[in-house]
C-alpha positions as CSV (number, residue, x, y, z in Angstrom):
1,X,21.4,-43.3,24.3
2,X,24.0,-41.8,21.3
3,X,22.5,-39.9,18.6
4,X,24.6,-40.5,15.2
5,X,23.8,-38.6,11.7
6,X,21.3,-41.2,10.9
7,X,21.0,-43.5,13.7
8,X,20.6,-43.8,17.9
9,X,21.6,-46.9,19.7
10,X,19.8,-47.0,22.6
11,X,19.9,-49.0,25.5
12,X,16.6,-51.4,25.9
13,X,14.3,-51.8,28.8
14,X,16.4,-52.8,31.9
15,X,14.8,-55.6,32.2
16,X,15.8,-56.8,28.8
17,X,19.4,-58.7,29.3
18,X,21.3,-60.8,27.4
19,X,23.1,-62.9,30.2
20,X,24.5,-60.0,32.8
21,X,24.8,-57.6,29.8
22,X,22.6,-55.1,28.7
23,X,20.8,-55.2,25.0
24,X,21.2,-52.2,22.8
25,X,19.0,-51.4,19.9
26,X,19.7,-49.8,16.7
27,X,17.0,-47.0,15.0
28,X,17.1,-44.8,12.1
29,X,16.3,-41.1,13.0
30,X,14.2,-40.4,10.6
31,X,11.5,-43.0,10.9
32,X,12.6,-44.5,14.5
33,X,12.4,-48.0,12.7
34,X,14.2,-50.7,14.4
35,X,17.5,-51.7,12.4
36,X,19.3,-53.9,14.6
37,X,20.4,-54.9,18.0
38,X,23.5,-55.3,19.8
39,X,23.8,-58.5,22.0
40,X,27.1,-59.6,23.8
41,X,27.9,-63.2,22.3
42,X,29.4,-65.2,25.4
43,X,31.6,-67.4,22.9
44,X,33.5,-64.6,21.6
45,X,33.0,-62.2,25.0
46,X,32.6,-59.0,23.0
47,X,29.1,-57.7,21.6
48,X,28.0,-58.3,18.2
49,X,25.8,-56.4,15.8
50,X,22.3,-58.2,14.7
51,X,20.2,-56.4,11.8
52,X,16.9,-57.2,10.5
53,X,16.4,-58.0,6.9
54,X,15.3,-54.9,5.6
55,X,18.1,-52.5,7.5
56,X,20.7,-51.1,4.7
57,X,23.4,-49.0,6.2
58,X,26.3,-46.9,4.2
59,X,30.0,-46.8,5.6
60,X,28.9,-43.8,8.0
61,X,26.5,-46.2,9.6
62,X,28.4,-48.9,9.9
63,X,31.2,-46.8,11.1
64,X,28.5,-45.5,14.2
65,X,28.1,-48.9,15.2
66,X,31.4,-49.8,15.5
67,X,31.8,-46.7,17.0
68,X,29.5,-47.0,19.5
69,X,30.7,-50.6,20.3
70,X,34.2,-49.6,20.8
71,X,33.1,-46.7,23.1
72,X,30.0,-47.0,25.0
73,X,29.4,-50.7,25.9
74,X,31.2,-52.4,28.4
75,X,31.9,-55.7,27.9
């Protein structure tokens, strides 16, 4: 888990896998809503971000995530 300003990614439930890679999931700190995910996309064999309609996220957000992808998943 990796507490930002105004999101944690978490890893999900070890029995939730995409393929041999683990999911992540994206929540807001203030109201632990669910965001997003990130999934790793065999095609391109890196992960990608996926948000859900509602999530809105500023440049410091969006700058977490790639953070986060860069630094803590292995893919």
């Amino acid at each position: 888990m990796k507490k930002y300003k105004y999101i944690t990614i978490s890893q999900t439930d070890t029995d939730e896998m995409f393929g041999k890679h683990p999911v992540y999931t994206i929540f807001n700190n203030r109201g632990h809503d669910v965001l997003g995910s990130l999934t790793y996309y065999q095609p391109w064999k890196q992960y990608v971000a996926s948000f859900t309609a509602r999530a809105v996220f500023n440049n410091s957000c969006l700058l977490d995530i790639l953070d986060f992808m860069e630094n803590e998943v292995q893919g």
